[in-house]
Backbone as CSV, one residue per row, in Angstrom:
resi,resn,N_x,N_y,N_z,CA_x,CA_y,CA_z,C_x,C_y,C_z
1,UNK,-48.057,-111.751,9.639,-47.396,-111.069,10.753,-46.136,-111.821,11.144
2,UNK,-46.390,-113.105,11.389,-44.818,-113.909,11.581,-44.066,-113.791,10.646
3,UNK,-44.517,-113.897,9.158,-43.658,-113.567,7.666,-42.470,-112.712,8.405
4,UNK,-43.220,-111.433,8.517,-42.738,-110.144,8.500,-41.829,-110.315,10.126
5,UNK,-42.244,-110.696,10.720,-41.328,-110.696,12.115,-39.571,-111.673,11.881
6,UNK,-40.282,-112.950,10.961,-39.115,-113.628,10.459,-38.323,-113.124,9.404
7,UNK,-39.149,-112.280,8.559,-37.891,-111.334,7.919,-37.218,-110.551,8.655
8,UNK,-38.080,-110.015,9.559,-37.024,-109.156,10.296,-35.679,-109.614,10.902
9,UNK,-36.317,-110.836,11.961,-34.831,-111.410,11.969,-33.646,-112.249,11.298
10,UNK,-34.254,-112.701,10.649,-33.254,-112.875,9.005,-32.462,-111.665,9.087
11,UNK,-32.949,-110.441,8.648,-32.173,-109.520,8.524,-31.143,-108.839,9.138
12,UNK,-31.541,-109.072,10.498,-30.698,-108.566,11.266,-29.860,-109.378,11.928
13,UNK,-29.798,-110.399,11.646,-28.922,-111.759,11.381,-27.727,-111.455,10.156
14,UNK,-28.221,-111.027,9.225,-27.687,-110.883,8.201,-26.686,-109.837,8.476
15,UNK,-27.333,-108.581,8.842,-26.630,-107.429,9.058,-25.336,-107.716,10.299
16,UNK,-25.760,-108.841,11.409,-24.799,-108.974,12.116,-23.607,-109.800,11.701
17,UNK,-24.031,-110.829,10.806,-22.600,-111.336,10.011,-22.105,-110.551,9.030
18,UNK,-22.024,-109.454,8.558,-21.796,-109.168,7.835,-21.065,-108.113,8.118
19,UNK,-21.189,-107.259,9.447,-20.825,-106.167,10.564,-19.648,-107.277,10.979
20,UNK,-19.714,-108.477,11.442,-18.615,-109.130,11.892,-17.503,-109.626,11.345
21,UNK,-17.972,-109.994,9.898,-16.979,-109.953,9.341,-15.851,-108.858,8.462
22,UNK,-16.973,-107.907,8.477,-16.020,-106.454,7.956,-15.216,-106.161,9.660
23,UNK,-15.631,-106.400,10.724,-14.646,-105.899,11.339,-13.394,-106.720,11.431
24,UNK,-13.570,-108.151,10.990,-12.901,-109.265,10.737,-11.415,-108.669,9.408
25,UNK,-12.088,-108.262,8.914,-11.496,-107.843,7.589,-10.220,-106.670,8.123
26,UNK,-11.006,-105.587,8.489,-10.461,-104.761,9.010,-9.331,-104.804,9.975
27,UNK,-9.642,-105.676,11.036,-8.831,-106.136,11.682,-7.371,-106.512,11.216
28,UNK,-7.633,-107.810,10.705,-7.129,-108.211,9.640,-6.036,-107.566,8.664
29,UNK,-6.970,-106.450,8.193,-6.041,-105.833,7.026,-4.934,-104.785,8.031
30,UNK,-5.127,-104.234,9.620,-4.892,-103.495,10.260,-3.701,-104.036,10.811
31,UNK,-3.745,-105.246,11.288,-2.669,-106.701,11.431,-1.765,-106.622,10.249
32,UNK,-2.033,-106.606,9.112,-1.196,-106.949,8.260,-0.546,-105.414,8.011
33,UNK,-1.169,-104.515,8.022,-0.181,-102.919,7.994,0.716,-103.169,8.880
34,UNK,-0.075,-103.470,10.191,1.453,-103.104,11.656,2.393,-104.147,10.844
35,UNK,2.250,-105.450,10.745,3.345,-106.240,10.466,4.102,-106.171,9.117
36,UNK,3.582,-105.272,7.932,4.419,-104.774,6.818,5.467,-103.186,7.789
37,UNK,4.544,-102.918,8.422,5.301,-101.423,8.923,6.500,-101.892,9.871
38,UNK,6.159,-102.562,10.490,7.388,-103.495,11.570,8.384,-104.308,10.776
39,UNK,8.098,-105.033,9.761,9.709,-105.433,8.791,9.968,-104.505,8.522
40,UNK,9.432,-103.182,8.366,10.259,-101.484,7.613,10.948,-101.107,8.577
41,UNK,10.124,-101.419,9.613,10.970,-100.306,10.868,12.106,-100.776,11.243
42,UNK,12.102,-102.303,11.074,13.011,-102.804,12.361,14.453,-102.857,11.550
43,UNK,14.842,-103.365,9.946,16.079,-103.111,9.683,16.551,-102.190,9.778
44,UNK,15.546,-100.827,9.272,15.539,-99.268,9.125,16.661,-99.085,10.532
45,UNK,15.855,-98.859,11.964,16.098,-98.521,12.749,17.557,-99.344,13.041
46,UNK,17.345,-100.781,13.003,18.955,-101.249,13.744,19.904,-100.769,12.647
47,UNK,19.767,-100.407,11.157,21.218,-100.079,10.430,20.933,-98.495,11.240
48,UNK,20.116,-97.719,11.075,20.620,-96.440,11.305,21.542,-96.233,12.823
49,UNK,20.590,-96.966,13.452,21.607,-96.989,14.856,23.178,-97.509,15.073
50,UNK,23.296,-98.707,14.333,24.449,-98.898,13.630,25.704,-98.483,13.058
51,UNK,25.060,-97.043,11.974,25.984,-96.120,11.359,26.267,-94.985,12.274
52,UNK,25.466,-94.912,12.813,25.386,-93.873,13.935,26.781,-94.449,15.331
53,UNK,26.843,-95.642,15.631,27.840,-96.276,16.194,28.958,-95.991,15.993
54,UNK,28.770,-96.666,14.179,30.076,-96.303,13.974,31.033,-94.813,13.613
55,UNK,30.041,-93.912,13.268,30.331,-92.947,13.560,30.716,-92.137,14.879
56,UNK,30.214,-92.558,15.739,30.792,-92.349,17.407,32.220,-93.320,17.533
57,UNK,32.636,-94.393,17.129,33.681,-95.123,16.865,34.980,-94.010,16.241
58,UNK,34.124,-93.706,14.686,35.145,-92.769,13.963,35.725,-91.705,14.525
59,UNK,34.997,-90.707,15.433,35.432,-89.941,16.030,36.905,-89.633,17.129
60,UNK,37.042,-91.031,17.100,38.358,-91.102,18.010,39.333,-91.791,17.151
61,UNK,39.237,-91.561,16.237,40.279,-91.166,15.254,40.044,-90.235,14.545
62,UNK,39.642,-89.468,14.939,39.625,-88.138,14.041,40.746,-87.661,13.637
63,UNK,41.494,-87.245,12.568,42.503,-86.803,12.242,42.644,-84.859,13.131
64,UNK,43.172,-84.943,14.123,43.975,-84.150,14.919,44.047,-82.720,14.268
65,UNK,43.123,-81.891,14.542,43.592,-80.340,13.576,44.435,-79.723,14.155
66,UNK,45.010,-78.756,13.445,46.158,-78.306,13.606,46.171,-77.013,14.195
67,UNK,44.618,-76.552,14.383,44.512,-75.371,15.161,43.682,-75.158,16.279
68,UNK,43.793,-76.451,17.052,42.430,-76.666,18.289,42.501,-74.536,18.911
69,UNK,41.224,-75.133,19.982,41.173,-73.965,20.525,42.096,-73.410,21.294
70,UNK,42.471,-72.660,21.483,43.320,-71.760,22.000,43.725,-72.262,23.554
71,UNK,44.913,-72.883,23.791,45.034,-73.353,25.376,44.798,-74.374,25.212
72,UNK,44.590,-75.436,24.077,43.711,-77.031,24.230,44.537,-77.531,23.184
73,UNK,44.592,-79.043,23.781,44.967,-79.994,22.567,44.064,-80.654,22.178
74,UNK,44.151,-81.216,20.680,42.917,-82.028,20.287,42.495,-83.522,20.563
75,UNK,42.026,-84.164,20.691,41.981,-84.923,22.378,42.464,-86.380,21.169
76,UNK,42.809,-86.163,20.079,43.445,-87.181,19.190,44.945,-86.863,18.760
77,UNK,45.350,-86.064,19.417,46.912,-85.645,19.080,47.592,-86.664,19.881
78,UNK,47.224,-87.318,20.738,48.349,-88.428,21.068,48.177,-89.730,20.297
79,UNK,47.278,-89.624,19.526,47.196,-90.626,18.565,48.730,-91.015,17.252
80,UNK,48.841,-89.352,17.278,50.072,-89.582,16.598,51.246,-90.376,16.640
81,UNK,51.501,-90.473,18.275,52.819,-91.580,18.616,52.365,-92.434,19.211
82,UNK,50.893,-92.231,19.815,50.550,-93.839,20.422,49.841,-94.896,19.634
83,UNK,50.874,-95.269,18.713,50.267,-96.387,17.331,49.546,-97.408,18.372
84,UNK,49.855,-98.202,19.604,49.104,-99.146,20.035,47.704,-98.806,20.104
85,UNK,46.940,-97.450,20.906,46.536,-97.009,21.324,45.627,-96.697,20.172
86,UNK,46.249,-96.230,18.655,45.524,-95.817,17.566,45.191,-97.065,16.721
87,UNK,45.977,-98.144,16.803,45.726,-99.509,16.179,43.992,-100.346,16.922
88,UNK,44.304,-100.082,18.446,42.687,-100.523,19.089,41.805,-99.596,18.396
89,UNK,41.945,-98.400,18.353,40.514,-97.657,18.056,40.204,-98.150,16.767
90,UNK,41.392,-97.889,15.623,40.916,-98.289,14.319,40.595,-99.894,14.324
91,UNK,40.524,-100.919,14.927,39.954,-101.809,15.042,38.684,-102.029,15.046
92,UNK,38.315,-100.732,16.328,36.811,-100.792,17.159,36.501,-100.180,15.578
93,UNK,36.899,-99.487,14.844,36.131,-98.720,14.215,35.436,-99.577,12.729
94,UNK,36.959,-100.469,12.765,36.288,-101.963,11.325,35.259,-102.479,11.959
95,UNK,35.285,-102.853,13.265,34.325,-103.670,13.703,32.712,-103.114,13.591
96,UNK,32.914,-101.870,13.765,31.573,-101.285,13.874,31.016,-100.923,12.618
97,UNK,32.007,-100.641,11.385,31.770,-100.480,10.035,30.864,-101.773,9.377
98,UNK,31.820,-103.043,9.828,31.532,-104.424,9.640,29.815,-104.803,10.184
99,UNK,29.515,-104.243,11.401,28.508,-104.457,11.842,27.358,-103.764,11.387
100,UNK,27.253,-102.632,10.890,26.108,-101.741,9.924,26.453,-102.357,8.698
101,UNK,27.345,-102.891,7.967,27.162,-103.647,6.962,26.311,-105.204,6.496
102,UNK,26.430,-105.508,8.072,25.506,-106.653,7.681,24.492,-106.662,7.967
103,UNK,23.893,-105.598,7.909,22.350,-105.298,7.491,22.120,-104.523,6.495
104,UNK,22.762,-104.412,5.649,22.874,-103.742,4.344,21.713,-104.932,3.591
105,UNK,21.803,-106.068,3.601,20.892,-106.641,2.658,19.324,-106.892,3.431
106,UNK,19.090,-107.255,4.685,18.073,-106.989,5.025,17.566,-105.823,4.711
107,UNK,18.024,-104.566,4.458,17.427,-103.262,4.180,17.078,-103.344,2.648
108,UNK,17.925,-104.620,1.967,17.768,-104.300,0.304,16.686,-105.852,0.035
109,UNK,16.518,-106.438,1.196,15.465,-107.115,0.985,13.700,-106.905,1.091
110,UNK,14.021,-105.990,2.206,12.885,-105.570,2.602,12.278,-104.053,1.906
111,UNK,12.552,-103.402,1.169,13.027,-102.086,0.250,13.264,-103.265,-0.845
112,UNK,12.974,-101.901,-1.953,13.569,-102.671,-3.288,14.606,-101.990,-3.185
113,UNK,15.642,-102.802,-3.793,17.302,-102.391,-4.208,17.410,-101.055,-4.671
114,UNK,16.453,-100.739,-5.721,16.372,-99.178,-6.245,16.045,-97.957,-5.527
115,UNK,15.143,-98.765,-4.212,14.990,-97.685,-3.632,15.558,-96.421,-2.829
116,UNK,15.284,-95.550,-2.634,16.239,-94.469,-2.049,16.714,-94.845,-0.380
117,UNK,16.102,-95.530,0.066,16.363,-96.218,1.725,17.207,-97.134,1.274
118,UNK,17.712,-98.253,0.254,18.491,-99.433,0.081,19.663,-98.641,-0.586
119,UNK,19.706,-97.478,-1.466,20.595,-96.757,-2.389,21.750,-96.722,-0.799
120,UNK,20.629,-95.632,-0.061,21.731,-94.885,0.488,22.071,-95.909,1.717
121,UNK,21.551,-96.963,1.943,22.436,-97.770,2.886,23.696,-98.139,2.341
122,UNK,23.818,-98.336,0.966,24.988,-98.724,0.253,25.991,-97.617,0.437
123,UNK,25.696,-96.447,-0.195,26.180,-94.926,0.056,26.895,-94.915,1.676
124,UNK,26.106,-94.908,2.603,26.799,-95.044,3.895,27.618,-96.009,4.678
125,UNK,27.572,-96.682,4.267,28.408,-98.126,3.933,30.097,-97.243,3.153
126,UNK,30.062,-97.241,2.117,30.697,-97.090,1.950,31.072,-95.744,2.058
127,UNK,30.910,-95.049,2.527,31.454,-93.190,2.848,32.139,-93.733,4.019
128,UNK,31.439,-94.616,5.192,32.160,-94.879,6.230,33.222,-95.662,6.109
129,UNK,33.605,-96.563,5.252,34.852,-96.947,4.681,35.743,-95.996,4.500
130,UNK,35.071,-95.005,3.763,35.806,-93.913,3.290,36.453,-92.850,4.420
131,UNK,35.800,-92.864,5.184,35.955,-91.697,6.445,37.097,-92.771,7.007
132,UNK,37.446,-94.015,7.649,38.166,-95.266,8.120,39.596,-94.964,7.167
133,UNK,39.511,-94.773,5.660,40.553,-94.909,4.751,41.074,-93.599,4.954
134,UNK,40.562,-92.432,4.719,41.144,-91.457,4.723,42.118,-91.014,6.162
135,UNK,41.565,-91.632,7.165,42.112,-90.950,8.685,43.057,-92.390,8.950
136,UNK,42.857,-93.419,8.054,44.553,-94.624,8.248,45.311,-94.091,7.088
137,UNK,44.838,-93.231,6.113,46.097,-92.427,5.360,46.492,-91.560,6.062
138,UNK,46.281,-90.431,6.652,46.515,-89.215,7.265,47.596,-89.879,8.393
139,UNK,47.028,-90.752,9.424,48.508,-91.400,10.282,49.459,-91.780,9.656
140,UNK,49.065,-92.925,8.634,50.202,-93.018,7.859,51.152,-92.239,7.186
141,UNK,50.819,-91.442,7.153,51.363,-89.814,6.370,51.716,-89.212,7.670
142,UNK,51.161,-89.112,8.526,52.311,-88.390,9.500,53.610,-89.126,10.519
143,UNK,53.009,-90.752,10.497,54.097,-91.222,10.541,55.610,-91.231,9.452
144,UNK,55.350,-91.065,8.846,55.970,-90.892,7.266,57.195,-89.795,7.891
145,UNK,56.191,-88.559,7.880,56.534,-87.481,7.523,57.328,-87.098,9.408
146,UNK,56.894,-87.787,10.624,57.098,-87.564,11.434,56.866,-86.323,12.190
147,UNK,55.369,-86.284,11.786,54.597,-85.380,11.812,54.569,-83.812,11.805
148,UNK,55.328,-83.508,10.538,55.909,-82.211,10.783,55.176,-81.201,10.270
149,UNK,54.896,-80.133,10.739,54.245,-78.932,10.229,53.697,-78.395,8.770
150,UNK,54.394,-78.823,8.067,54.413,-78.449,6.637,53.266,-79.635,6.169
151,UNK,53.908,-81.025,6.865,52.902,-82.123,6.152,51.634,-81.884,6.694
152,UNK,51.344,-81.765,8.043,50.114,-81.144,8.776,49.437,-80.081,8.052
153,UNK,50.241,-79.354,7.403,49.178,-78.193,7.103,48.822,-78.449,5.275
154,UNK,49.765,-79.388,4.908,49.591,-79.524,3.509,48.479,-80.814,3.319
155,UNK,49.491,-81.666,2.947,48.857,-83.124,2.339,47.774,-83.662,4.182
156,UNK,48.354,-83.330,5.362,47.579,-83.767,6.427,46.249,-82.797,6.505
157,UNK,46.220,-81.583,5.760,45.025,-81.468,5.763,43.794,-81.436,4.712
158,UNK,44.372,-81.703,3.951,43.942,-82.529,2.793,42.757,-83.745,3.268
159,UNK,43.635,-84.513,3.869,43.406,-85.795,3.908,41.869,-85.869,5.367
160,UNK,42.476,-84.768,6.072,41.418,-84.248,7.429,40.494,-83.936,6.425
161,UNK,40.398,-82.717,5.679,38.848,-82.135,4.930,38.592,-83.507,4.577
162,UNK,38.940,-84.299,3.850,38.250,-85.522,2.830,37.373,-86.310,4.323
163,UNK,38.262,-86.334,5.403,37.657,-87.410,6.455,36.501,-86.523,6.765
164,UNK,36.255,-85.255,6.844,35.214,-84.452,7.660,34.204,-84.609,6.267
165,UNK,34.402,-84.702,4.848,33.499,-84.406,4.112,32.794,-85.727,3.622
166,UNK,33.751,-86.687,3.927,33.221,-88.190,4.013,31.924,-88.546,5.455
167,UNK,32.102,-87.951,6.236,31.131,-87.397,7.503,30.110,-87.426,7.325
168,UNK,30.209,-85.737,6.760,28.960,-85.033,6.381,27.628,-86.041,4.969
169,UNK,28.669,-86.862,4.237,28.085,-87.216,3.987,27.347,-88.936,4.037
170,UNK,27.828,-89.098,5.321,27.166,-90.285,5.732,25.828,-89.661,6.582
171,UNK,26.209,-88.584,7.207,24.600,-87.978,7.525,23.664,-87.649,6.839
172,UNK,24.241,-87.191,5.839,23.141,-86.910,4.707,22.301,-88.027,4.025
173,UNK,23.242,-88.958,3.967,22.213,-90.258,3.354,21.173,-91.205,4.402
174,UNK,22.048,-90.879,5.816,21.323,-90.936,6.486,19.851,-90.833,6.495
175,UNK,19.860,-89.226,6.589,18.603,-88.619,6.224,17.476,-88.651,5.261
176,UNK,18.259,-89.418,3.965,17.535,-89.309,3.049,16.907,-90.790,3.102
177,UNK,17.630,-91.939,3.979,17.251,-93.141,4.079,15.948,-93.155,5.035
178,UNK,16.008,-92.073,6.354,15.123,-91.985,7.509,13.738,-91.491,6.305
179,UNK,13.678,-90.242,5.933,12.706,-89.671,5.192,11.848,-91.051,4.580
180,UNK,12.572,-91.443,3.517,12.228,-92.550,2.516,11.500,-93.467,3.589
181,UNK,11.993,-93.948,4.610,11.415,-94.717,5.305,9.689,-94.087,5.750
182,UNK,10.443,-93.088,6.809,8.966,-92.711,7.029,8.045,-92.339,6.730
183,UNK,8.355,-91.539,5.141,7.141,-91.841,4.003,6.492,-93.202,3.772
184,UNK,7.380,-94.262,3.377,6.424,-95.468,3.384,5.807,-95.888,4.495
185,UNK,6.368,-95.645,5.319,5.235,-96.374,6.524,4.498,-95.300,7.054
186,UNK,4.135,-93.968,5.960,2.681,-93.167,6.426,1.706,-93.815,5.376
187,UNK,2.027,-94.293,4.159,1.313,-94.833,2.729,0.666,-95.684,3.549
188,UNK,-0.801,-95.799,2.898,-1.161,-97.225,2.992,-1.128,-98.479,2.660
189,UNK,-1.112,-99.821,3.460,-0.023,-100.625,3.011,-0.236,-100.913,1.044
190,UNK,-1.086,-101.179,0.489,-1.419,-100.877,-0.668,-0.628,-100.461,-1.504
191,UNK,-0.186,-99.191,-1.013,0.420,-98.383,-1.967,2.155,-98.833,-1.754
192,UNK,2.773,-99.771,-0.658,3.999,-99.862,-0.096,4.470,-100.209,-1.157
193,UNK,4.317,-100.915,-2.136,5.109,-101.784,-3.081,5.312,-100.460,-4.161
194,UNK,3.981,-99.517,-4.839,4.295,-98.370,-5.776,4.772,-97.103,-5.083
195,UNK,5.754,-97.287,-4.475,6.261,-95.659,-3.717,7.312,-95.577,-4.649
196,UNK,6.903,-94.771,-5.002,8.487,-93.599,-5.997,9.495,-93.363,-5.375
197,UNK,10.633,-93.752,-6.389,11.980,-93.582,-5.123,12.320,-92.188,-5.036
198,UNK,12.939,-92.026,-3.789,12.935,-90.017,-3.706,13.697,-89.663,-4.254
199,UNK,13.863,-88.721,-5.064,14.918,-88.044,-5.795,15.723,-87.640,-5.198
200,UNK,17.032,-87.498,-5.761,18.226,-86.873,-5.323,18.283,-85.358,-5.780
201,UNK,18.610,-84.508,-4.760,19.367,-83.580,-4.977,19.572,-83.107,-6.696
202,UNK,19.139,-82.044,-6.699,19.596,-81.571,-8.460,21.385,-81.787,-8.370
203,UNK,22.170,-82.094,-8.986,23.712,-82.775,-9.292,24.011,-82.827,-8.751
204,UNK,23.573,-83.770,-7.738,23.626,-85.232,-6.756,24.315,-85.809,-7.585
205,UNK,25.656,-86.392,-6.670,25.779,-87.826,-7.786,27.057,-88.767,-6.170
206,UNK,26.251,-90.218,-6.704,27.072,-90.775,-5.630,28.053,-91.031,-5.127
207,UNK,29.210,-91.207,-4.514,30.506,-90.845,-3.563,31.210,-92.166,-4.704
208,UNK,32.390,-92.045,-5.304,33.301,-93.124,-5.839,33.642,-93.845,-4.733
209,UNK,33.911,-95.220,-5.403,34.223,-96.051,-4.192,35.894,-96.064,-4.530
210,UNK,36.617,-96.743,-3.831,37.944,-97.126,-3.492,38.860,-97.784,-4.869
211,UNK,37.638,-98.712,-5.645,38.451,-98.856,-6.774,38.376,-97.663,-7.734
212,UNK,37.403,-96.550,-7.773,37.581,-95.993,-8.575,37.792,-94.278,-8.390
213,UNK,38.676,-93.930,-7.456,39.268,-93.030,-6.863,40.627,-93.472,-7.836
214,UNK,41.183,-92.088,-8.114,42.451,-91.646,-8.735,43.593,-92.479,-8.276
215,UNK,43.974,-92.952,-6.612,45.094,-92.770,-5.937,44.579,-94.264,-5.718
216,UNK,43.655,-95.092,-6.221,43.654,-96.303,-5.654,44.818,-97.436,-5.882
């Protein structure tokens, strides 16, 4: 009868270390998700907020269209003769370019380089260069030209579509960086290291950079 009473509690001795340490485990392994999901989140979030900056930056140099609304000027048309005035903004605007860039490698440390979240930080990185280059050509060109009608509607709007399509596509990679992200941090941590990078777009292909544009 004691046999059997001392097996019993043996056992349920047993069963309680063993309950304690799986919740140990668990714990544990639950700790180590939040803190793989928190190095994802946290470069993720400060570059996107970042590009997002500098894109609120870019906007006040927007290259000036030539057909605002009816009764309105475009609230960058005095940009044209106020070079002091257009020299600060394009400043604010390196600065803020400069500043989402240096988290370009925390994102390619924490991500593999190949991945579609590290691709397109590079991608937006440089589109926003690109959007910066195109709208200090366009002044430069209407200083040139002394901003005359013909150049406005020709080569100045040229140079406007390229800045609006350089835009569009810093949002887009945007997006494709946010996605990528928040797929991995639904995976379990397990699987974080084998996530497939997301495909691009059927003839997708990435933005030329500066040396290898025609007019460089």
């Amino acid at each position: 009868m004691w046999d059997s009473a001392a097996q019993v509690s043996v056992l349920v001795a047993l069963i309680g270390v063993i309950s304690a340490l799986s919740v140990a485990l668990l714990s544990k392994r639950h700790q180590r998700e939040h803190q793989q999901r928190e190095s994802m989140l946290k470069p993720s979030e400060e570059f996107a907020r970042k590009a997002i900056e500098a894109l609120a930056a870019l906007r006040y140099i927007n290259p000036p269209s030539i057909d605002p609304e009816p009764h309105q000027v475009h609230r960058n048309e005095s940009l044209l003769t106020d070079k002091e005035e257009r020299a600060k903004r394009i400043e604010r605007c390196e600065a803020a370019i400069d500043a989402a860039r240096a988290i370009r490698a925390p994102m390619r440390l924490v991500f593999h380089p190949e991945s579609a979240a590290a691709e397109s930080a590079v991608y937006v990185i440089r589109e926003l260069r690109q959007c910066l280059e195109a709208a200090t050509k366009y002044y430069r060109g209407a200083d040139l030209s002394g901003s005359s009608a013909p150049w406005r509607e020709g080569e100045g709007q040229t140079l406007r579509n390229d800045y609006l399509a350089q835009r569009r596509l810093v949002y887009d990679d945007l997006d494709v960086l946010i996605n990528d992200v928040a797929a991995r941090m639904s995976r379990p941590l397990r699987k974080h290291t084998r996530f497939p990078r997301q495909a691009r777009p059927p003839g997708w292909n990435p933005p030329r950079g500066p040396e290898e544009r025609p007019d460089a």
